[in-house]
C-alpha positions as CSV (number, residue, x, y, z in Angstrom):
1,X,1.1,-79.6,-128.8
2,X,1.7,-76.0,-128.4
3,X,0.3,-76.3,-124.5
4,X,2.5,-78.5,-123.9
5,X,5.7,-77.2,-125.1
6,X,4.3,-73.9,-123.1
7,X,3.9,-76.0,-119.9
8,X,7.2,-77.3,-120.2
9,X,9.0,-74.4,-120.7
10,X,7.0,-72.3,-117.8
11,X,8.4,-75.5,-115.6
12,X,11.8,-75.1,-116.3
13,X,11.7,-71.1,-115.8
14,X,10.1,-72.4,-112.3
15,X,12.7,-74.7,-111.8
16,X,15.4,-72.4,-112.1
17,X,13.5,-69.0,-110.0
18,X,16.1,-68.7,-106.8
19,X,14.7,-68.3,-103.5
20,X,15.0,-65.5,-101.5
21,X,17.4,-65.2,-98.4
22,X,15.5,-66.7,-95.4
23,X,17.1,-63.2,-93.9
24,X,17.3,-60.8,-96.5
25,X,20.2,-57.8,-95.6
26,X,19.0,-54.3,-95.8
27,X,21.2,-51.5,-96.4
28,X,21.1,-50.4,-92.6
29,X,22.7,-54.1,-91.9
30,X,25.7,-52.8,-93.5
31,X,26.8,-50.2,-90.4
32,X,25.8,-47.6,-92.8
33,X,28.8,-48.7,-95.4
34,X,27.1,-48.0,-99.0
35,X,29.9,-48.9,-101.5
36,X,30.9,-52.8,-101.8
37,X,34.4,-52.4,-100.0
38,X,32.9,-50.8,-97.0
39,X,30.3,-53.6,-96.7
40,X,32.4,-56.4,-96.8
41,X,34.9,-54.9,-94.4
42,X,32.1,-54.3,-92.3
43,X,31.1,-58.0,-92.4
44,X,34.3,-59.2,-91.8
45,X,34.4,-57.0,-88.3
46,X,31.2,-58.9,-87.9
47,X,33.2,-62.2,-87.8
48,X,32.2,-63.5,-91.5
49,X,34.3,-65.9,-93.4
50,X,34.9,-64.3,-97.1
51,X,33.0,-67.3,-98.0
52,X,30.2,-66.3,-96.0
53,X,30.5,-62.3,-97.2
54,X,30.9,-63.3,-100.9
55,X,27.5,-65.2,-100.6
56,X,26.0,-62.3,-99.2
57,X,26.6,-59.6,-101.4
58,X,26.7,-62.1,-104.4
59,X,29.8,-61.2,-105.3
60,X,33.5,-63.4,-105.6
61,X,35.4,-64.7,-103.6
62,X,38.7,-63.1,-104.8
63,X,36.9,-60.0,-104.7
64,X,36.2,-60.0,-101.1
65,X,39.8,-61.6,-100.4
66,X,41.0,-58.1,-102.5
67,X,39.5,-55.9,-100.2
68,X,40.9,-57.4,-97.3
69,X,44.4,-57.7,-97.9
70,X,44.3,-54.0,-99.4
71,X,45.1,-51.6,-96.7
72,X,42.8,-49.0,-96.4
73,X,43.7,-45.5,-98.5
74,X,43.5,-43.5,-95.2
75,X,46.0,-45.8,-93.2
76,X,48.1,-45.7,-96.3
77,X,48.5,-41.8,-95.7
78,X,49.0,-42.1,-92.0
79,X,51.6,-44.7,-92.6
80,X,53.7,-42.4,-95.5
81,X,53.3,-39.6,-93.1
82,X,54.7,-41.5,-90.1
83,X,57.9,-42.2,-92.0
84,X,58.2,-38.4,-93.1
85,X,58.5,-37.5,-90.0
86,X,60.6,-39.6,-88.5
């Protein structure tokens, strides 16, 4: 009895194991980005869908829509200073 409610718990741990990415992404496949922001603007230069980057770093879709729509902090400042001046 015991075996078998071994065996059939080591099955459904085995069921439930996720395969690995046919093409796993390195770090390197990134352009060098290392914080989640920089990766998934870098994918979307690459031509990815948000679906597609959300899949990839594992993360939600909203997330990656975030990051999208959000100006960057540096073209914030160009922007502000732009108006100052004029």
């Amino acid at each position: 009895m015991a075996k078998q409610q071994a065996a059939a718990q080591t099955s459904k741990v085995e069921s439930t194991n996720v395969a690995a990415p046919a093409n796993p992404v390195t770090e390197a496949d990134y352009g060098g980005a290392t914080t989640t922001s920089g990766k998934i603007r870098w994918l979307a230069s690459q031509g990815k869908t948000r679906s597609e980057i959300a899949k990839a770093l594992n993360i939600r879709y909203q997330h990656v829509r975030n990051v999208l729509i959000q100006p960057l902090k540096s073209d914030q400042k160009k922007v502000e200073n732009k108006s100052e001046t004029a």
